[in-house]
The first five atom37 places (N, CA, C, CB, O) and aatype in JSON, in Angstrom:
{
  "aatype": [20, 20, 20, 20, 20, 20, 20, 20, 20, 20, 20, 20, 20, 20, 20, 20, 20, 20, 20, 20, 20, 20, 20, 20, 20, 20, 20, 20, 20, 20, 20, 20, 20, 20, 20, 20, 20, 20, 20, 20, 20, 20, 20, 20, 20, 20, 20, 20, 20, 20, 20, 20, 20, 20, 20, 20, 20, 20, 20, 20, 20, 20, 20, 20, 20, 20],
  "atom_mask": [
    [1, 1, 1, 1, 1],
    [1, 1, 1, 1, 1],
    [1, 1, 1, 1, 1],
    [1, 1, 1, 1, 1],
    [1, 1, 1, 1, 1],
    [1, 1, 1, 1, 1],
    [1, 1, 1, 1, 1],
    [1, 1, 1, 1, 1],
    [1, 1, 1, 1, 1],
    [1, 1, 1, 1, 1],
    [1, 1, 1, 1, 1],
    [1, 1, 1, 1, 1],
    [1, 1, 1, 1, 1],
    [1, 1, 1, 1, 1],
    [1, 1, 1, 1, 1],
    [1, 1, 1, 1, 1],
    [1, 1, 1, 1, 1],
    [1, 1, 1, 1, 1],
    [1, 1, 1, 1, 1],
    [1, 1, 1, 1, 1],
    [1, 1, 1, 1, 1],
    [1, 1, 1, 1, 1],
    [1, 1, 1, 1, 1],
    [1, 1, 1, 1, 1],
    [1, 1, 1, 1, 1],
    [1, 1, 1, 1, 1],
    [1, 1, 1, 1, 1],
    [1, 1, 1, 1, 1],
    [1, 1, 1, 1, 1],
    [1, 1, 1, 1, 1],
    [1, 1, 1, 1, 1],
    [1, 1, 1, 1, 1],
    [1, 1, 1, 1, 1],
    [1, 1, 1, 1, 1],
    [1, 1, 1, 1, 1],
    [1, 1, 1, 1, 1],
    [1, 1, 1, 1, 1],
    [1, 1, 1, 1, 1],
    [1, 1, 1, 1, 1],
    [1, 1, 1, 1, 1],
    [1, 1, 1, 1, 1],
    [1, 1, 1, 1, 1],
    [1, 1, 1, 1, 1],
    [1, 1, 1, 1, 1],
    [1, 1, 1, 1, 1],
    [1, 1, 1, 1, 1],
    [1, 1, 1, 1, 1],
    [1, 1, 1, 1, 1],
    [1, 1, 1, 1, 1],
    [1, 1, 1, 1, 1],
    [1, 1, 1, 1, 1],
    [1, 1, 1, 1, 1],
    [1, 1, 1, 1, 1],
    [1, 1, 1, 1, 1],
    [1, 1, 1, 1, 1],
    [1, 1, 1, 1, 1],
    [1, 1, 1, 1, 1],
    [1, 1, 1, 1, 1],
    [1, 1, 1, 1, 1],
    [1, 1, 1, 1, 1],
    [1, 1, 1, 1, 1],
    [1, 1, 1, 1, 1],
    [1, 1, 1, 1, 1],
    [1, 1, 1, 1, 1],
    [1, 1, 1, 1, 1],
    [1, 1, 1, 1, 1]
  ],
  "atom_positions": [
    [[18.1, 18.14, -4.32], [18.1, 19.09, -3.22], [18.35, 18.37, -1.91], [16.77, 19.87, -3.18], [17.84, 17.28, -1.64]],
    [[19.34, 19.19, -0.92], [19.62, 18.39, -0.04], [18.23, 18.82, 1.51], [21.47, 18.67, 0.19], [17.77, 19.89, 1.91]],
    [[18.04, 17.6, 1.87], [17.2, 18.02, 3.12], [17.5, 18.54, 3.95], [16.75, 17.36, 3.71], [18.65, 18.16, 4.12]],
    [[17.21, 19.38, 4.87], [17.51, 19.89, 5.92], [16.83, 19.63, 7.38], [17.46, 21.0, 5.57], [15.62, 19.71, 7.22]],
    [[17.05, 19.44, 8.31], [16.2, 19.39, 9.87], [16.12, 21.0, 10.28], [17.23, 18.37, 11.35], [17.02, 21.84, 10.16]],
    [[15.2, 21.13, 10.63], [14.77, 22.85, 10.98], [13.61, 22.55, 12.39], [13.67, 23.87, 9.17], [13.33, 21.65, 13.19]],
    [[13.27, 23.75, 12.09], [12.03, 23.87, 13.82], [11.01, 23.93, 13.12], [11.99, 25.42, 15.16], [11.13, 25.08, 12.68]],
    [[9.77, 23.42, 12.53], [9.04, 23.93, 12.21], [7.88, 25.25, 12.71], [8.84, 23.08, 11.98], [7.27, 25.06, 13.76]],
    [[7.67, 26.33, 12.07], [6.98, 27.1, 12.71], [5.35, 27.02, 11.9], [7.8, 28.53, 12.75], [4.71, 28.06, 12.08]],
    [[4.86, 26.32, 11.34], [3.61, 26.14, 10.77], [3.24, 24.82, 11.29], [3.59, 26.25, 9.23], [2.03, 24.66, 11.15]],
    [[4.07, 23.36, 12.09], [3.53, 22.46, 12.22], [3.62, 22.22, 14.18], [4.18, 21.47, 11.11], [3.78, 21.19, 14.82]],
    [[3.47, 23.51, 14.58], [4.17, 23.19, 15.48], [3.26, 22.75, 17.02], [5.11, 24.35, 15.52], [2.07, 22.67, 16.72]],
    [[3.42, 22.51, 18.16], [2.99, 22.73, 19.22], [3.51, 22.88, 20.26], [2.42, 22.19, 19.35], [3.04, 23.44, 21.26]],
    [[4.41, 22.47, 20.14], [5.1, 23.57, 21.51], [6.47, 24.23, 21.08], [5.54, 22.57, 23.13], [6.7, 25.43, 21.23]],
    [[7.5, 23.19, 20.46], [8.52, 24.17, 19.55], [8.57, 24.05, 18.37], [9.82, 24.12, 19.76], [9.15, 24.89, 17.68]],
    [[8.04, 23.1, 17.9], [8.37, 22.64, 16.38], [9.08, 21.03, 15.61], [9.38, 23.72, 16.05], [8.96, 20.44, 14.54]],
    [[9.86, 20.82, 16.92], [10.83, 19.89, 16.98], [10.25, 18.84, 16.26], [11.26, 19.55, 18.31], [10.84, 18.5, 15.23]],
    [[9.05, 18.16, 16.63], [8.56, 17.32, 16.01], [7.75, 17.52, 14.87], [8.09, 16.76, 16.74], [7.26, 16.48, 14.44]],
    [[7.43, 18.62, 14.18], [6.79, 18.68, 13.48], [8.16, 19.17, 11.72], [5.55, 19.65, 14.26], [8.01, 18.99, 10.51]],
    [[9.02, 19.65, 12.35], [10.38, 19.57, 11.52], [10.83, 18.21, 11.07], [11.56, 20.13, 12.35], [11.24, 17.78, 9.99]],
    [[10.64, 17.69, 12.19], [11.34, 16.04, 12.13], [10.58, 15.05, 11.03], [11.14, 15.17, 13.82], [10.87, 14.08, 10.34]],
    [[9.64, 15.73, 11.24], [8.01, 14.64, 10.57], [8.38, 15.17, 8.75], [5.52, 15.61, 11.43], [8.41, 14.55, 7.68]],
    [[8.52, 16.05, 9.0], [9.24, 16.59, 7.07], [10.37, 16.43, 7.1], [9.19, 18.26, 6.38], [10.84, 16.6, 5.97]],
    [[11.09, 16.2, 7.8], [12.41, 15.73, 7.31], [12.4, 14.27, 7.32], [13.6, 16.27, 8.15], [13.09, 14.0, 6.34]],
    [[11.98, 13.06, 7.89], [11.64, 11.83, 8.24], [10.51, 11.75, 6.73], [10.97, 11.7, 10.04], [10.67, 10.73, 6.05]],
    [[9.75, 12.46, 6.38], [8.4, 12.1, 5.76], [7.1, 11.61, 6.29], [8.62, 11.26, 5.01], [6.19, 11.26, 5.55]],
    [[7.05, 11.61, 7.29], [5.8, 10.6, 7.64], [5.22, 12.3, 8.54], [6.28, 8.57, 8.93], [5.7, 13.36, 8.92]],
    [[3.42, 11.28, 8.49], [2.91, 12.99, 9.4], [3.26, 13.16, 10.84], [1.08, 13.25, 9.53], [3.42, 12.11, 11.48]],
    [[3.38, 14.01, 11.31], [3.22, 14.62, 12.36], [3.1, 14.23, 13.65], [2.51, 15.13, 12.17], [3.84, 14.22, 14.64]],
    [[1.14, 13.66, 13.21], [0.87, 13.29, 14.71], [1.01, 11.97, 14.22], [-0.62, 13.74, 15.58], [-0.13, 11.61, 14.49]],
    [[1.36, 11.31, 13.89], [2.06, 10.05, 14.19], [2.91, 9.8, 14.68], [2.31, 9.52, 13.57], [2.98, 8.75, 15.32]],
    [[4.16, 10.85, 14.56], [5.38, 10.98, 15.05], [4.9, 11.65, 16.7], [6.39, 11.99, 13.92], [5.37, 11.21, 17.75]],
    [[4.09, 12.56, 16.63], [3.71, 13.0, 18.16], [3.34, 12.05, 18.95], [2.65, 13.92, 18.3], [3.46, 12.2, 20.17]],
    [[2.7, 10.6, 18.29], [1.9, 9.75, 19.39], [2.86, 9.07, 19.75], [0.67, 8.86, 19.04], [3.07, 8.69, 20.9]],
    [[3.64, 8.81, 18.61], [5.14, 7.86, 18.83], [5.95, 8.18, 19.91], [6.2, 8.0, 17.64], [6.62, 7.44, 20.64]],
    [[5.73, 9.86, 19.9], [7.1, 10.36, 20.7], [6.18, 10.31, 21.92], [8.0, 12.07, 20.28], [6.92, 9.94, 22.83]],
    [[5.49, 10.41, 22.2], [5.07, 10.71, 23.58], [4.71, 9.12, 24.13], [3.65, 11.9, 23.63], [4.95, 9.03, 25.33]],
    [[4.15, 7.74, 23.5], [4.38, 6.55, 24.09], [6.35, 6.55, 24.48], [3.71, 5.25, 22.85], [6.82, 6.48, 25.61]],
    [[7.03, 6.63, 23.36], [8.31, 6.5, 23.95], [8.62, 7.07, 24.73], [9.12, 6.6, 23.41], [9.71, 6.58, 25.01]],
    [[8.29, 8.53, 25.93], [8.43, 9.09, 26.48], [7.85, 8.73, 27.89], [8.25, 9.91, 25.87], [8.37, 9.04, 28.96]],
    [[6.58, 7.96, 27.71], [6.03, 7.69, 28.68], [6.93, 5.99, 29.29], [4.38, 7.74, 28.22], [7.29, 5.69, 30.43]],
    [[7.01, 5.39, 28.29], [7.47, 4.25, 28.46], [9.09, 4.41, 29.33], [7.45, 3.58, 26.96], [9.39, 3.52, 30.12]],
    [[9.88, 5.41, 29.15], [11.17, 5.3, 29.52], [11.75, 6.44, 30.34], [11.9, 5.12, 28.39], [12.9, 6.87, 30.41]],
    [[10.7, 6.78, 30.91], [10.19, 7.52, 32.31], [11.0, 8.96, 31.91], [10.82, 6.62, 34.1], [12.11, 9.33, 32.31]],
    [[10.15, 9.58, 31.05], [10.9, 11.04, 30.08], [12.64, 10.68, 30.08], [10.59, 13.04, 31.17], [13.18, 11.5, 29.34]],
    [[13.46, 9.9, 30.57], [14.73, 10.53, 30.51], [15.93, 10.79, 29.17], [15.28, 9.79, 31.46], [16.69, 11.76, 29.14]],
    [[15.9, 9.73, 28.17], [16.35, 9.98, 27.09], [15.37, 10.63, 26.1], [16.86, 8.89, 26.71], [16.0, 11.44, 25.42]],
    [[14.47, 10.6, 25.87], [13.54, 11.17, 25.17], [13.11, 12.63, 25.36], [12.59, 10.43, 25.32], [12.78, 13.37, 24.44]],
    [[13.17, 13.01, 26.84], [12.83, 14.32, 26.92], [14.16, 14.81, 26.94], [11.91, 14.74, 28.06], [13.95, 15.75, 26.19]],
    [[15.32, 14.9, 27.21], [16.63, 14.78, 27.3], [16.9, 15.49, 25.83], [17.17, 13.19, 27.59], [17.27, 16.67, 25.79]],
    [[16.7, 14.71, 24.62], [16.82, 14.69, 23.51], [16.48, 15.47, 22.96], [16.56, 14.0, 23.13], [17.23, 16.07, 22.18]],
    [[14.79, 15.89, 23.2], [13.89, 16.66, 22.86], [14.47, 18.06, 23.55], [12.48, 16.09, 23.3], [14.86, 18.99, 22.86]],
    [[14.47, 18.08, 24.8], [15.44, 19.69, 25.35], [16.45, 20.01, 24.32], [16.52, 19.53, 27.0], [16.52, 21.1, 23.75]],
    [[17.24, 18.99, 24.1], [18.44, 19.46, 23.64], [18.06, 19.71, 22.09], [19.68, 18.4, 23.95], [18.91, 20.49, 21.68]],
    [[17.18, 19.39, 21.07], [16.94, 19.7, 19.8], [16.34, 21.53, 19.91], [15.75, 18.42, 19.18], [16.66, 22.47, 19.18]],
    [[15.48, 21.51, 21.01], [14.94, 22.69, 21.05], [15.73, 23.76, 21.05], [14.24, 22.77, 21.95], [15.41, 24.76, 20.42]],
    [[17.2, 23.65, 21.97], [18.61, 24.52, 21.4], [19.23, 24.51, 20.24], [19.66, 24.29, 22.02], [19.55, 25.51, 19.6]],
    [[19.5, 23.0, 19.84], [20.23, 23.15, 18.61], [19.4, 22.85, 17.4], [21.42, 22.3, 18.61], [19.84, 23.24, 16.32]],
    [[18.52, 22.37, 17.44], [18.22, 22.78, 15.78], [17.32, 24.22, 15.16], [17.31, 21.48, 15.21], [16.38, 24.66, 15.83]],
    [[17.74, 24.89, 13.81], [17.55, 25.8, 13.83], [15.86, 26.19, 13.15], [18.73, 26.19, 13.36], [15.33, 25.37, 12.39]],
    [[15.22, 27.38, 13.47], [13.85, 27.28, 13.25], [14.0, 27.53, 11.42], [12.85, 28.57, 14.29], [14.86, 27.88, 10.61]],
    [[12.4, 27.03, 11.46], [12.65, 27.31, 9.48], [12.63, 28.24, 8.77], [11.85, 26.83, 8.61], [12.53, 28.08, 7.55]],
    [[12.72, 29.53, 9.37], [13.0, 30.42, 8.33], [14.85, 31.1, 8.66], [11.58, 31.73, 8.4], [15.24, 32.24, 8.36]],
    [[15.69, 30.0, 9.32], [17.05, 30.5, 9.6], [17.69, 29.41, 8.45], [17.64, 30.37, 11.44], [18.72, 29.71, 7.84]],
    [[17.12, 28.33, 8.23], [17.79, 27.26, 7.3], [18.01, 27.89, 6.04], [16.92, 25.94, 7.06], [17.19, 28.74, 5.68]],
    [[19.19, 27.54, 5.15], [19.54, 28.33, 3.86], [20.12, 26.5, 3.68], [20.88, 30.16, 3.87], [20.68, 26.13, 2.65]]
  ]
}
C-alpha cells in the first residue's frame, strides 16, 4: 500500500500538518511538534513557518485522500 501525506484531523492542533506528517514519517507526534517548533525558534520562523503556511494549503485533509 502506497503512503499518503494528508492533514490529520484526529492528531491535530492547529491544522493537522504535523500530526499527518508524524504518520506518514512514522515517528510520534509530539516529537515531531518539539522538533518543529525548536527549528522554528532557532531560524527566526522564516523557512519553517513559510513551509508550514504553505502545507496548510496544499496538503489535503484525511478524509479527501483516496
Amino acid at each position: 500500500m502506497k503512503k499518503k501525506l494528508y492533514r490529520s484531523q484526529s492528531k491535530k492542533m492547529i491544522s493537522g500538518v504535523l500530526g499527518g506528517l508524524s504518520d506518514y514519517v512514522g515517528i510520534d507526534a509530539t516529537l515531531l511538534r518539539i522538533l518543529f517548533v525548536i527549528l522554528l525558534l532557532t531560524t527566526a520562523f522564516f523557512p519553517f513557518g513559510l513551509i508550514y503556511v504553505a502545507m496548510v494549503f496544499l496538503v489535503p485533509n484525511e478524509g479527501d485522500v483516496r
